[in-house]
Structure formats: C-alpha cells, structure tokens
PDBQT receptor file of N, H, CA, C and O in Angstrom, charges set to zero:
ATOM      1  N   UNK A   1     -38.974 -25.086   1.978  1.00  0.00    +0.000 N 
ATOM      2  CA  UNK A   1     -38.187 -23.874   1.869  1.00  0.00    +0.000 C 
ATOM      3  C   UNK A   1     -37.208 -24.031   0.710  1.00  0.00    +0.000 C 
ATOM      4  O   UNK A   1     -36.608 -25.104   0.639  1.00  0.00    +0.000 OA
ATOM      5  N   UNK A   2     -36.972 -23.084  -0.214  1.00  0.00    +0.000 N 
ATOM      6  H   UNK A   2     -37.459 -22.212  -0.156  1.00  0.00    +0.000 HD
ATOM      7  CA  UNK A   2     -36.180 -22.925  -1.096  1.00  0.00    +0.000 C 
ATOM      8  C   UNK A   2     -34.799 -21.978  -1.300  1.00  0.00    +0.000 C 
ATOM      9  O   UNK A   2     -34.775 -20.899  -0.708  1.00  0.00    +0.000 OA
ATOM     10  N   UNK A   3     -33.835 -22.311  -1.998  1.00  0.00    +0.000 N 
ATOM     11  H   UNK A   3     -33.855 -23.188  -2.478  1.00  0.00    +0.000 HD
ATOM     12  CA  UNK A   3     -32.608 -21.343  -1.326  1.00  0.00    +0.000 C 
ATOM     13  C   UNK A   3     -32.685 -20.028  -1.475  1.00  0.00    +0.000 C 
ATOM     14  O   UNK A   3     -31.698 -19.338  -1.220  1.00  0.00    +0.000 OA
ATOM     15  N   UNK A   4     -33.923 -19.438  -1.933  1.00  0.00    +0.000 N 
ATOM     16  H   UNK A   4     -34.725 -19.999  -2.140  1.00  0.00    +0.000 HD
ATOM     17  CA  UNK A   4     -34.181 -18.266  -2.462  1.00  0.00    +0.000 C 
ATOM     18  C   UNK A   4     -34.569 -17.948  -0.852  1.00  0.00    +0.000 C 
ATOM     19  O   UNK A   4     -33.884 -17.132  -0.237  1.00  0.00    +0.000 OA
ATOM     20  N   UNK A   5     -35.623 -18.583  -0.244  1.00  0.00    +0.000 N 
ATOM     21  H   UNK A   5     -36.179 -19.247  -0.744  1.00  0.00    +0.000 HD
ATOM     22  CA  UNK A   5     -36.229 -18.550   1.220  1.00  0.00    +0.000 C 
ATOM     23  C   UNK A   5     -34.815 -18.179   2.171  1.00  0.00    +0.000 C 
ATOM     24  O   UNK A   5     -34.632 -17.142   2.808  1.00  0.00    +0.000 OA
ATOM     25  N   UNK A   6     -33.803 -19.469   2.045  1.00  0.00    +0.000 N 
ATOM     26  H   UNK A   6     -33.952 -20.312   1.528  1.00  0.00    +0.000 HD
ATOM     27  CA  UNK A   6     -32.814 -19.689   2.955  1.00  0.00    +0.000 C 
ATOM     28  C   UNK A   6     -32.316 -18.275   2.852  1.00  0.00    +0.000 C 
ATOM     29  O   UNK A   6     -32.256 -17.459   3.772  1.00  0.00    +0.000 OA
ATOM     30  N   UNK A   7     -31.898 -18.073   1.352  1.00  0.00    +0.000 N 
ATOM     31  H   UNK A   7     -31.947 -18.735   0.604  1.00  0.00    +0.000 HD
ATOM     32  CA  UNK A   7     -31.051 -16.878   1.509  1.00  0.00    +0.000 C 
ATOM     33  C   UNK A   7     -31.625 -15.878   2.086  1.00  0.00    +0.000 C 
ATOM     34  O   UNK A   7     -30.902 -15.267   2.873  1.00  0.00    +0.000 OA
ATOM     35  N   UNK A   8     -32.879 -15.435   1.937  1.00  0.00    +0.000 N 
ATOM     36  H   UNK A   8     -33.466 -15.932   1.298  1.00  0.00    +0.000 HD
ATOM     37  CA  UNK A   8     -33.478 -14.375   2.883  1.00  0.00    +0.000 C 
ATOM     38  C   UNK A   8     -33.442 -14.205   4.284  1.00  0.00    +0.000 C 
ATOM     39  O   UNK A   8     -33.488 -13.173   4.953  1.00  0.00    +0.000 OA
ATOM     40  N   UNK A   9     -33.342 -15.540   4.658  1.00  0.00    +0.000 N 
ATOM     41  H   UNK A   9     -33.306 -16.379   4.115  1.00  0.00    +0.000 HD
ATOM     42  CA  UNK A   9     -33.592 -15.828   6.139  1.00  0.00    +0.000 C 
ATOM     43  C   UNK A   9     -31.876 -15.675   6.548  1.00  0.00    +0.000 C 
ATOM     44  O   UNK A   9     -31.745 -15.592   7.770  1.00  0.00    +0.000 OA
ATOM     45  N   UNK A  10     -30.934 -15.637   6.010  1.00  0.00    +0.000 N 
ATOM     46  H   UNK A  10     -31.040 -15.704   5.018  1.00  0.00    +0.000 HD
ATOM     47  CA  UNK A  10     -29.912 -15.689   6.375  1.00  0.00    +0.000 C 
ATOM     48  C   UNK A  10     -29.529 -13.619   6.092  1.00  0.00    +0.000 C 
ATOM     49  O   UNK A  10     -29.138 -12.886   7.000  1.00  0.00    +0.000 OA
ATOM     50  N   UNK A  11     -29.697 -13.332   5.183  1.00  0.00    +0.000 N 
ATOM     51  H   UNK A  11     -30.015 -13.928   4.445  1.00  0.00    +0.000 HD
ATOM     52  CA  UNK A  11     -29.318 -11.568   5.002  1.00  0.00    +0.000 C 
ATOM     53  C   UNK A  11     -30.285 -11.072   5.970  1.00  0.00    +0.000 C 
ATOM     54  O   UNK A  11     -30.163  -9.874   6.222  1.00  0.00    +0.000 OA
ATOM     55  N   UNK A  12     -31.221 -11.697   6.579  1.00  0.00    +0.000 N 
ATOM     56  H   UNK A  12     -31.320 -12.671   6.374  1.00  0.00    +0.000 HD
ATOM     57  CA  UNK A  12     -32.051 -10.731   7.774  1.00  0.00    +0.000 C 
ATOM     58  C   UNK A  12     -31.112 -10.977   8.861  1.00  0.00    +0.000 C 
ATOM     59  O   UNK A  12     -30.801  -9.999   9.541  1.00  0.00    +0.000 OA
ATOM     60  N   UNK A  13     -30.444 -12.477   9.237  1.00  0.00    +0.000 N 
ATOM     61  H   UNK A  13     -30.697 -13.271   8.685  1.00  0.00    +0.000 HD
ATOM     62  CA  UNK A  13     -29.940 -12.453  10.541  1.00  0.00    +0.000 C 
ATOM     63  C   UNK A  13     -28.736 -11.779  10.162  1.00  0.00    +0.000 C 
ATOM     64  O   UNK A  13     -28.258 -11.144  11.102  1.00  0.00    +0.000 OA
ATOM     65  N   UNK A  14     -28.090 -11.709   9.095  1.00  0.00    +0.000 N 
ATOM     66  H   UNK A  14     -28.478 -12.226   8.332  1.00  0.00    +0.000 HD
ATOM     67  CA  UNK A  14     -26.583 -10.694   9.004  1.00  0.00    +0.000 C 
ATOM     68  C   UNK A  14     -26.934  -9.412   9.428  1.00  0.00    +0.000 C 
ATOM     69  O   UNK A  14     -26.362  -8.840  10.357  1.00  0.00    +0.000 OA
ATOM     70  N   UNK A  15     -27.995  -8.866   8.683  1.00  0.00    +0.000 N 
ATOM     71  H   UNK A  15     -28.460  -9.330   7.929  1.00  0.00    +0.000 HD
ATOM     72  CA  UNK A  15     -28.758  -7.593   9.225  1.00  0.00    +0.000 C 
ATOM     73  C   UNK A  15     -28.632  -7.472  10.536  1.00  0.00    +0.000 C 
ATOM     74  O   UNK A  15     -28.188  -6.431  11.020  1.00  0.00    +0.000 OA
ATOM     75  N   UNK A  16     -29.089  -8.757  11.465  1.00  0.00    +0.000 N 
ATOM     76  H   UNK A  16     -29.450  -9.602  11.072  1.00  0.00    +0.000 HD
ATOM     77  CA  UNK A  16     -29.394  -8.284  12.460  1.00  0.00    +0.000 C 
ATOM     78  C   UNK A  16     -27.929  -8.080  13.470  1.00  0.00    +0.000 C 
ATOM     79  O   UNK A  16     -27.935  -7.407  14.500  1.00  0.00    +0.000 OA
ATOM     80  N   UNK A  17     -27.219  -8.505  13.157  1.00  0.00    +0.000 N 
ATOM     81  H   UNK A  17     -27.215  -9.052  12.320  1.00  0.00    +0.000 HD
ATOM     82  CA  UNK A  17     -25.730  -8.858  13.766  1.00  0.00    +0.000 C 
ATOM     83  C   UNK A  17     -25.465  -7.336  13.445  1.00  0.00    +0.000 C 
ATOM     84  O   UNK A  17     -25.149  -6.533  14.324  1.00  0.00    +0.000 OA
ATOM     85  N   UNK A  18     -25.628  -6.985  12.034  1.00  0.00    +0.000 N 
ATOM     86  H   UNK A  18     -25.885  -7.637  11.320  1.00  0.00    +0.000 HD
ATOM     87  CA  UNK A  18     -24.915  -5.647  12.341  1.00  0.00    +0.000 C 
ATOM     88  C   UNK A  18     -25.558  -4.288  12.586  1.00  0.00    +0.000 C 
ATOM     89  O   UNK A  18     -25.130  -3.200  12.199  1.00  0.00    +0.000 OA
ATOM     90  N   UNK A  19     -26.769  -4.560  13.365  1.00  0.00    +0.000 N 
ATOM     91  H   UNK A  19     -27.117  -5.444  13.679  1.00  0.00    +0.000 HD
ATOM     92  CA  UNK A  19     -27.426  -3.407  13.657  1.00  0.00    +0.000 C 
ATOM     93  C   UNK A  19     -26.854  -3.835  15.064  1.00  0.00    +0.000 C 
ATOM     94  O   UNK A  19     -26.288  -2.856  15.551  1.00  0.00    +0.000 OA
ATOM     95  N   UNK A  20     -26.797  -4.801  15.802  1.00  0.00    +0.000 N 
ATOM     96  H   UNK A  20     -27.256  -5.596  15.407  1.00  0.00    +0.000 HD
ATOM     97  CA  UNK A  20     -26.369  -5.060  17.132  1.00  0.00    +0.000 C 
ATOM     98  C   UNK A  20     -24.926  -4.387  17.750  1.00  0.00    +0.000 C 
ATOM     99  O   UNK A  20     -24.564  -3.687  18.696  1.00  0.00    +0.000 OA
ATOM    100  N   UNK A  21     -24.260  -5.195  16.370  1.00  0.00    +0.000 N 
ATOM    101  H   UNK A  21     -24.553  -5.764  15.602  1.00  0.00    +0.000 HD
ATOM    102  CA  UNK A  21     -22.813  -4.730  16.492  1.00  0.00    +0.000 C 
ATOM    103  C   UNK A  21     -22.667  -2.510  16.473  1.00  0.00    +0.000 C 
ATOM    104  O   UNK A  21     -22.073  -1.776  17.262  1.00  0.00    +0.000 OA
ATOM    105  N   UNK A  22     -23.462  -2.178  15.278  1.00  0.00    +0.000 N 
ATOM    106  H   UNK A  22     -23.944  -2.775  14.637  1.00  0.00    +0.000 HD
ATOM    107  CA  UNK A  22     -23.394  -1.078  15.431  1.00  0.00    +0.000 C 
ATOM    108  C   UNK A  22     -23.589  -0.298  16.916  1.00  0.00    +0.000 C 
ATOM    109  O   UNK A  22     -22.744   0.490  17.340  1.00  0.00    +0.000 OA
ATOM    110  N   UNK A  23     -25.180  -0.730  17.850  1.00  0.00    +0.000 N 
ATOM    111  H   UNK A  23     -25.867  -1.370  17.505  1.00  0.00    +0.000 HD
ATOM    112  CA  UNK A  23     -25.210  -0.184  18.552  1.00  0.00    +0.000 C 
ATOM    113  C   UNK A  23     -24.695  -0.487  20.013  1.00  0.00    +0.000 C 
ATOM    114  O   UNK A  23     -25.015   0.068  21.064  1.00  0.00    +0.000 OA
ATOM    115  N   UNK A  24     -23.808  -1.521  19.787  1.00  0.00    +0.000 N 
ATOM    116  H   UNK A  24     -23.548  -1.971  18.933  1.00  0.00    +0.000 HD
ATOM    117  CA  UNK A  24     -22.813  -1.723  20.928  1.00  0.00    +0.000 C 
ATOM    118  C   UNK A  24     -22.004  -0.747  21.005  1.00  0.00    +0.000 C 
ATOM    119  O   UNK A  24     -21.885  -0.115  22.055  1.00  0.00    +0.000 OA
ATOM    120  N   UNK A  25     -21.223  -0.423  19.765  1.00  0.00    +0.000 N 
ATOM    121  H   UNK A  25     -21.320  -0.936  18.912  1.00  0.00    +0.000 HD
ATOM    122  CA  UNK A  25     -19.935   0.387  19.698  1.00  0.00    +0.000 C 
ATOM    123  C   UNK A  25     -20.150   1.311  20.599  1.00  0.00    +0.000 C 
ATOM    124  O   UNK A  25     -21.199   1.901  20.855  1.00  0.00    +0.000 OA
ATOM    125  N   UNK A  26     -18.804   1.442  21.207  1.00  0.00    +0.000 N 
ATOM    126  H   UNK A  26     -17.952   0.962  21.000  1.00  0.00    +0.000 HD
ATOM    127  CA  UNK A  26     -18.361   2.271  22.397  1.00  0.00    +0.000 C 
ATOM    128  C   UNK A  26     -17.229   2.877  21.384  1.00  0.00    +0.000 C 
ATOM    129  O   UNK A  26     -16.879   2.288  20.362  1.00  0.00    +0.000 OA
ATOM    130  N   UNK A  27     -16.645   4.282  21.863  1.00  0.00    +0.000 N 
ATOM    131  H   UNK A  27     -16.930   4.760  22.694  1.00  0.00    +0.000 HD
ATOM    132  CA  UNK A  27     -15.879   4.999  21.473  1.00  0.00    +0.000 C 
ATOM    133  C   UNK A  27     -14.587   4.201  21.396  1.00  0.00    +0.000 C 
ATOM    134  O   UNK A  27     -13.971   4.233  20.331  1.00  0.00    +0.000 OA
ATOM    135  N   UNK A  28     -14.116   3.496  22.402  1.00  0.00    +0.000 N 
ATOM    136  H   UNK A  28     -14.617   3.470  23.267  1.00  0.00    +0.000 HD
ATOM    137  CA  UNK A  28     -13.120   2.636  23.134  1.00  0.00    +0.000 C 
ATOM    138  C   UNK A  28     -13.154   1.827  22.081  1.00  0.00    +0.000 C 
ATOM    139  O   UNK A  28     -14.181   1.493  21.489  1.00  0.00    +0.000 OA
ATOM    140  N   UNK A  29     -11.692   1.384  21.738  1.00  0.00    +0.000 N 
ATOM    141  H   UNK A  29     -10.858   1.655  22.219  1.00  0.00    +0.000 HD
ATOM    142  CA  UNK A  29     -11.678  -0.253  21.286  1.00  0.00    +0.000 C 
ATOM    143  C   UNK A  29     -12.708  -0.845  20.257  1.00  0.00    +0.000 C 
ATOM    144  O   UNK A  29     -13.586  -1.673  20.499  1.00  0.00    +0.000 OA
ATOM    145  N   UNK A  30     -12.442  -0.303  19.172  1.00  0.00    +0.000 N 
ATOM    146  H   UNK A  30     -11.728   0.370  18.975  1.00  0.00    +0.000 HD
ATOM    147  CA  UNK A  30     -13.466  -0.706  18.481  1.00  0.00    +0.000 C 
ATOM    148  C   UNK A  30     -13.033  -1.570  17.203  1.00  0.00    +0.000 C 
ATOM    149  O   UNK A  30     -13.603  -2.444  16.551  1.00  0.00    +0.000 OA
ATOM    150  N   UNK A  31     -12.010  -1.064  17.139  1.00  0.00    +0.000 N 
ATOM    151  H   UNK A  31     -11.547  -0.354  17.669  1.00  0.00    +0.000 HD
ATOM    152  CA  UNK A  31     -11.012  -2.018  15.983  1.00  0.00    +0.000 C 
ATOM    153  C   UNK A  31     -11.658  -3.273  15.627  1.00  0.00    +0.000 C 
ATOM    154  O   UNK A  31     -12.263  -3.358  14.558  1.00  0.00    +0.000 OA
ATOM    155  N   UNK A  32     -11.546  -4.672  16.776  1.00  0.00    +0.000 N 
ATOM    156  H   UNK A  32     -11.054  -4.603  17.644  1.00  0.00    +0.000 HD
ATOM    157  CA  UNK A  32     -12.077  -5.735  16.801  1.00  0.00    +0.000 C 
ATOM    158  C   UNK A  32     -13.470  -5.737  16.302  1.00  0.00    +0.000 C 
ATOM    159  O   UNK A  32     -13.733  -6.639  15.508  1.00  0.00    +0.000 OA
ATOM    160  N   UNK A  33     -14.405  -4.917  16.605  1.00  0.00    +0.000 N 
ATOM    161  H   UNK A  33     -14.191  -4.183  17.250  1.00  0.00    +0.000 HD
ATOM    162  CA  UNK A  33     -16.005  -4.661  16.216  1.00  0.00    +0.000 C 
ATOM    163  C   UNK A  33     -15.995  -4.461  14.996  1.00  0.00    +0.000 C 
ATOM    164  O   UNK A  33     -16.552  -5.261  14.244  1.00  0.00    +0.000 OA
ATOM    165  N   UNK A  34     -15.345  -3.321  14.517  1.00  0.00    +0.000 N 
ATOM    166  H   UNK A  34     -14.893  -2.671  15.128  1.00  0.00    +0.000 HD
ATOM    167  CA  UNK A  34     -15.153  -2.565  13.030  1.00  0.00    +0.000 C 
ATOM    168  C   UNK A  34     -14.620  -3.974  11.891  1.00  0.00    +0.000 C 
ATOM    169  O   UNK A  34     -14.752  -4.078  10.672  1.00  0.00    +0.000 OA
ATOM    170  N   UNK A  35     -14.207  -4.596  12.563  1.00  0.00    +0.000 N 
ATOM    171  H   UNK A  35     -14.099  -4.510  13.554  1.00  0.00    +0.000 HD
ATOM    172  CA  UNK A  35     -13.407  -5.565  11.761  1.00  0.00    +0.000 C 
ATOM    173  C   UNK A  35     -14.362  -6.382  11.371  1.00  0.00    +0.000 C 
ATOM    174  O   UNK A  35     -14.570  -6.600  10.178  1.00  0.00    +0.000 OA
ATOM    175  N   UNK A  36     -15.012  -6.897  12.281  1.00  0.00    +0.000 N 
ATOM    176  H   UNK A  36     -14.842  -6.720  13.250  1.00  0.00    +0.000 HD
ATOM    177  CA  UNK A  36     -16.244  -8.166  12.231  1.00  0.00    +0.000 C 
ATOM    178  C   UNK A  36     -17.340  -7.319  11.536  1.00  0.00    +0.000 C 
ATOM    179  O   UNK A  36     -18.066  -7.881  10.717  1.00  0.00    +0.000 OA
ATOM    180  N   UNK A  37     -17.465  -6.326  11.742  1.00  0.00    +0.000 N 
ATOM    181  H   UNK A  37     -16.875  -5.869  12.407  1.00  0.00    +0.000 HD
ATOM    182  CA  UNK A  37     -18.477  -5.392  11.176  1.00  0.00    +0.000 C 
ATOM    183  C   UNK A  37     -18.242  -5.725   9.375  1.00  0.00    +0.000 C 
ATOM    184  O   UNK A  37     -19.165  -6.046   8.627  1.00  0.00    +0.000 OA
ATOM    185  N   UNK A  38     -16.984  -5.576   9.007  1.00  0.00    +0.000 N 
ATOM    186  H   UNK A  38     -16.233  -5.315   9.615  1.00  0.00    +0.000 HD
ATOM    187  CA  UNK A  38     -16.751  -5.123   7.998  1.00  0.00    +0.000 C 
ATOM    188  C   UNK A  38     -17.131  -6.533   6.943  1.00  0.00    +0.000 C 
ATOM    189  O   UNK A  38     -17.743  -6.646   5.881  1.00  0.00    +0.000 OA
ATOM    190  N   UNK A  39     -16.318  -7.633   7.989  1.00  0.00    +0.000 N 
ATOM    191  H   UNK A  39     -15.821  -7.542   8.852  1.00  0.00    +0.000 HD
ATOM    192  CA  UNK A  39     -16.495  -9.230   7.384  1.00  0.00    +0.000 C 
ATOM    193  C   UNK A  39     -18.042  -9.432   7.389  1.00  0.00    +0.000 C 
ATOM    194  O   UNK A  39     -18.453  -9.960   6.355  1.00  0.00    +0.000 OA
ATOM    195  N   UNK A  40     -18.940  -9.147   8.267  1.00  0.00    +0.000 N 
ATOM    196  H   UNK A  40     -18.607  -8.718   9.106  1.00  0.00    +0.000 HD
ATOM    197  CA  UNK A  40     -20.332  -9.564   8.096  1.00  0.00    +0.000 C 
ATOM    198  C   UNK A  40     -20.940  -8.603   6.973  1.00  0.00    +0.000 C 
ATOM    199  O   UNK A  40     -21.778  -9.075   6.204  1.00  0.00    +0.000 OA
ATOM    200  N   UNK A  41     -20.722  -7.873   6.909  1.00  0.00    +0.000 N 
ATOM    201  H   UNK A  41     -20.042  -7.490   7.533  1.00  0.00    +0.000 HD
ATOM    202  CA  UNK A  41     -20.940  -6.586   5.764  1.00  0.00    +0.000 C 
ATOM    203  C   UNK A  41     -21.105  -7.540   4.557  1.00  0.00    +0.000 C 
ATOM    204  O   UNK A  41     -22.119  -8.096   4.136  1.00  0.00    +0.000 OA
ATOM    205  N   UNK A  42     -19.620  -7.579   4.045  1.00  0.00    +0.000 N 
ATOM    206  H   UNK A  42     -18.796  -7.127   4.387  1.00  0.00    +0.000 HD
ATOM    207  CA  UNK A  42     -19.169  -8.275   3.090  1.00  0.00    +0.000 C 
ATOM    208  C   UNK A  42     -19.882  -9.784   2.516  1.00  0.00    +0.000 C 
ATOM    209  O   UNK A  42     -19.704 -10.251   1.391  1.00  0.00    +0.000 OA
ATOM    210  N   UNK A  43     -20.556 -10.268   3.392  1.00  0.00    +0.000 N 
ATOM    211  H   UNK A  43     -20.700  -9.889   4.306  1.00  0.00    +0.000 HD
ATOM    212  CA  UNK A  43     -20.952 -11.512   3.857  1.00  0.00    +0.000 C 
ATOM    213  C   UNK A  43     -22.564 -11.834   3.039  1.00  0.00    +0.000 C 
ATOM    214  O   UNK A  43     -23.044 -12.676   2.280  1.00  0.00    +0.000 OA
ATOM    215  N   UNK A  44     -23.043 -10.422   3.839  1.00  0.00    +0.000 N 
ATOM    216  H   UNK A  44     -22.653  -9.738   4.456  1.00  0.00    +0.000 HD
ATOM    217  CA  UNK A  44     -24.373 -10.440   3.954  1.00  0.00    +0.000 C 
ATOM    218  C   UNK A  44     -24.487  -9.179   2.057  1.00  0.00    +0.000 C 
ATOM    219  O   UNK A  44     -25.531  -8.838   1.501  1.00  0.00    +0.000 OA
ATOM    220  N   UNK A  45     -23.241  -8.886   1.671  1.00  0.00    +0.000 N 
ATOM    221  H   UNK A  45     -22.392  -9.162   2.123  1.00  0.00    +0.000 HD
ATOM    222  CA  UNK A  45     -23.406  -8.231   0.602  1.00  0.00    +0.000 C 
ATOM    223  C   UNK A  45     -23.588  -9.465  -0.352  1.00  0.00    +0.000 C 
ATOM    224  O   UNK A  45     -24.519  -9.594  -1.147  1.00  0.00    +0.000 OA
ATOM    225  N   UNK A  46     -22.509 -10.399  -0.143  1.00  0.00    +0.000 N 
ATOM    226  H   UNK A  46     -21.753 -10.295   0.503  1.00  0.00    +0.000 HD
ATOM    227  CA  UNK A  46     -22.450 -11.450  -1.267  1.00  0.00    +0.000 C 
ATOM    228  C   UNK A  46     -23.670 -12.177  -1.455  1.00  0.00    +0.000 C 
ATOM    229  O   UNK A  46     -24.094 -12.299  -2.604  1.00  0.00    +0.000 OA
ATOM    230  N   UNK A  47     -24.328 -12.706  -0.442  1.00  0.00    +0.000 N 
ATOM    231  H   UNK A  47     -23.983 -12.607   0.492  1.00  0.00    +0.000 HD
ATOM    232  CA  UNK A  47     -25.843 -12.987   0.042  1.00  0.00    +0.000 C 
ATOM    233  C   UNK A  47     -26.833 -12.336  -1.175  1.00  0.00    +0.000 C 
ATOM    234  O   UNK A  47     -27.546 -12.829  -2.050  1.00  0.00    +0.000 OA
ATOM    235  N   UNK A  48     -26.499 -11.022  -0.770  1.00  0.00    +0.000 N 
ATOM    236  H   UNK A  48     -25.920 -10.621  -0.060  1.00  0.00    +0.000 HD
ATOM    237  CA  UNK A  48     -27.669 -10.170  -1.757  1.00  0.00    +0.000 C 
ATOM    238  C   UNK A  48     -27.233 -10.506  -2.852  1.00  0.00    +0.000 C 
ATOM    239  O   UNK A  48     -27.877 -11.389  -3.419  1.00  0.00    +0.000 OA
ATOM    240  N   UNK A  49     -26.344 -10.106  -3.366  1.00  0.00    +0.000 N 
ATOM    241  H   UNK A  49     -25.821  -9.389  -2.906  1.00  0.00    +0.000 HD
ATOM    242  CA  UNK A  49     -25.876 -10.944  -4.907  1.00  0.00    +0.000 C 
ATOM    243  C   UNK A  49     -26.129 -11.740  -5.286  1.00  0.00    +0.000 C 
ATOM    244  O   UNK A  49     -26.465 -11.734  -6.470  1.00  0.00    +0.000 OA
ATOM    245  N   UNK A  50     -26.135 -13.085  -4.454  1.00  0.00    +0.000 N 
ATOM    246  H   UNK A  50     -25.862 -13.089  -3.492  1.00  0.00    +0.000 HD
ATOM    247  CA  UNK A  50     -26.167 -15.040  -5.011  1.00  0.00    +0.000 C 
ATOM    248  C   UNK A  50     -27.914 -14.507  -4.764  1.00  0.00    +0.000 C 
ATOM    249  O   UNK A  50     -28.591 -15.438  -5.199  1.00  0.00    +0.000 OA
ATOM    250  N   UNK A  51     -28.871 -13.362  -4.231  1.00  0.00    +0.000 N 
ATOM    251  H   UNK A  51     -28.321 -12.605  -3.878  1.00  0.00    +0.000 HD
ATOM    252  CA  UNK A  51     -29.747 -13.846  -4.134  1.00  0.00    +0.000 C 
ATOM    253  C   UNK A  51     -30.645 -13.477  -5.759  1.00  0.00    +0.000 C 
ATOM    254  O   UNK A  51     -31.590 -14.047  -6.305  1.00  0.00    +0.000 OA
ATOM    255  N   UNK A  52     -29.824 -12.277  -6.144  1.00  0.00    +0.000 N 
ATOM    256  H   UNK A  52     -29.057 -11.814  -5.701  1.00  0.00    +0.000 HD
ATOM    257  CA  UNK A  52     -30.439 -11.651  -7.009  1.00  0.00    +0.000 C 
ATOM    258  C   UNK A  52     -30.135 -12.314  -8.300  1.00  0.00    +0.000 C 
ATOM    259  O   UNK A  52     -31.009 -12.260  -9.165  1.00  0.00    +0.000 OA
ATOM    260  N   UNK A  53     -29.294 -12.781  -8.495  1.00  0.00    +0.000 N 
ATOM    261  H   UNK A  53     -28.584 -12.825  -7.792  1.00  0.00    +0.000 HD
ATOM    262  CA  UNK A  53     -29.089 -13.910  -9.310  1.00  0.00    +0.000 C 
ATOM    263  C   UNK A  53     -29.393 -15.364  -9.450  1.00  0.00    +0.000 C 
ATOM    264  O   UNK A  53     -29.052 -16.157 -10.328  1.00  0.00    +0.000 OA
ATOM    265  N   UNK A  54     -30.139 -15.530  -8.339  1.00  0.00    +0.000 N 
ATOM    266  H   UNK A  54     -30.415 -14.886  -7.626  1.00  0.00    +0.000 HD
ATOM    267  CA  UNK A  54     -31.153 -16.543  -8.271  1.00  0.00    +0.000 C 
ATOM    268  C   UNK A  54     -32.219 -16.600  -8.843  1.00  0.00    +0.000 C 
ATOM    269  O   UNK A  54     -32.642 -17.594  -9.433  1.00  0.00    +0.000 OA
ATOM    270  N   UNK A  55     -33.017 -15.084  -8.689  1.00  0.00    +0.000 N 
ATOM    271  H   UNK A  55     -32.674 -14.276  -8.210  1.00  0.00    +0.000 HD
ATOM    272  CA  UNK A  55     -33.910 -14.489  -8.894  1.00  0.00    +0.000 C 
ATOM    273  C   UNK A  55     -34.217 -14.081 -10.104  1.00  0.00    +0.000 C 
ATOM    274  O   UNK A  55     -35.328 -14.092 -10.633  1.00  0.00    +0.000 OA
ATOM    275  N   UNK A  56     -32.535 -13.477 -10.830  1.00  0.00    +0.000 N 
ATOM    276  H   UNK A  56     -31.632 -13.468 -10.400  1.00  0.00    +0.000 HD
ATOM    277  CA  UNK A  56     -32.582 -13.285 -11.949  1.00  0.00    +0.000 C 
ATOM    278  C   UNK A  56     -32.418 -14.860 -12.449  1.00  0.00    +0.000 C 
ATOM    279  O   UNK A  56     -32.687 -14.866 -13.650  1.00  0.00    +0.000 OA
ATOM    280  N   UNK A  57     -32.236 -15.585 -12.205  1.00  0.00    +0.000 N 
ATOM    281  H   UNK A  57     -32.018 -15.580 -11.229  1.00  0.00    +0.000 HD
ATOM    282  CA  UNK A  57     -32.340 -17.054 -13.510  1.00  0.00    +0.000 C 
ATOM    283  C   UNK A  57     -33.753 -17.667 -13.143  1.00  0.00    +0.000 C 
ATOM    284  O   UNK A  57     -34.430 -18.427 -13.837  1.00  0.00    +0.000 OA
ATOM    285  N   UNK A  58     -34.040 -17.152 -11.875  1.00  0.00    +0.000 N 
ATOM    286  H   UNK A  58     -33.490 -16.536 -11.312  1.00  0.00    +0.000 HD
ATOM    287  CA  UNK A  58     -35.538 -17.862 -11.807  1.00  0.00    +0.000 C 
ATOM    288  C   UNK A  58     -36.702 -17.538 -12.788  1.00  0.00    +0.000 C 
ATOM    289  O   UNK A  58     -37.556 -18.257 -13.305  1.00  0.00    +0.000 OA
ATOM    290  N   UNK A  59     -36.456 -16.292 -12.861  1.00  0.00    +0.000 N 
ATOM    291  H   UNK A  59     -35.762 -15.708 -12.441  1.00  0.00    +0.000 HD
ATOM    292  CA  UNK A  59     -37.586 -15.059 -13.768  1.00  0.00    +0.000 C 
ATOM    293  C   UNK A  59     -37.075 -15.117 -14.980  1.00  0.00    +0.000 C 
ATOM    294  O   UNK A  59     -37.830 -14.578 -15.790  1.00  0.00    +0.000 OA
ATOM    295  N   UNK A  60     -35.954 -15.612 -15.527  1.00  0.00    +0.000 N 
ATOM    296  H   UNK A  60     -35.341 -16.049 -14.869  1.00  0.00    +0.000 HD
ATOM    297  CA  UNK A  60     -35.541 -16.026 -16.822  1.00  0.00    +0.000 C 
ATOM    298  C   UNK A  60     -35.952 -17.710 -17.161  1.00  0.00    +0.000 C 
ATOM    299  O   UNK A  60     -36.022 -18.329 -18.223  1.00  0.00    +0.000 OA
ATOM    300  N   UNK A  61     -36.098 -17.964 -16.246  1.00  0.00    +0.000 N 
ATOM    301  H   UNK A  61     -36.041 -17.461 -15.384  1.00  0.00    +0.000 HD
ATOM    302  CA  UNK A  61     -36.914 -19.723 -16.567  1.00  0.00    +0.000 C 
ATOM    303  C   UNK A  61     -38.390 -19.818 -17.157  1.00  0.00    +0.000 C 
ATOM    304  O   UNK A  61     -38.904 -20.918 -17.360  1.00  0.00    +0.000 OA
TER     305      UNK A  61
C-alpha cells in the first residue's frame, strides 16, 4: 500500500463519520455534533489536498 492508497482509505472513513454524524443530528443540542462535524470536514478536506498533490508530483515524475 502506498500513501496515495492510505490517503484514500482514510477520506472514505472521514466520509463515513460525517455522513453518520449528519444523520444522527437531532434538532436538540447539536452544537457539540456541528463542531466535530466541522473539525472532521476540515480534516478530511486537507486529506483531499495532500492527496492531490501527491498525485500531482506523481504524474509530474
């Protein structure tokens, strides 16, 4: 496996956290959710970035 692999395998499970998290949300109390929502967001954005720039120096090699 290569970090190009890893990284994929890691933005699917962020994915999956926040399709979970989404369909938990209850009207109630959501602050705490919204919050973690926002940090895994962020997370799984940077992910896509380090991946595409992997990608882009790979295809430039």
């Amino acid at each position: 496996m290569n970090e190009s692999d890893l990284l994929r395998e890691e933005i699917a499970e962020l994915e999956a956290q926040i399709f979970r998290l989404k369909g938990s949300m209850q009207k109630a109390d959501n602050g705490v959710k919204l919050s973690k929502l926002a940090i895994i967001t962020r997370l799984r954005d940077r992910c896509q970035r380090s991946l595409a720039a992997l990608e882009k120096r790979g295809a430039a090699a």
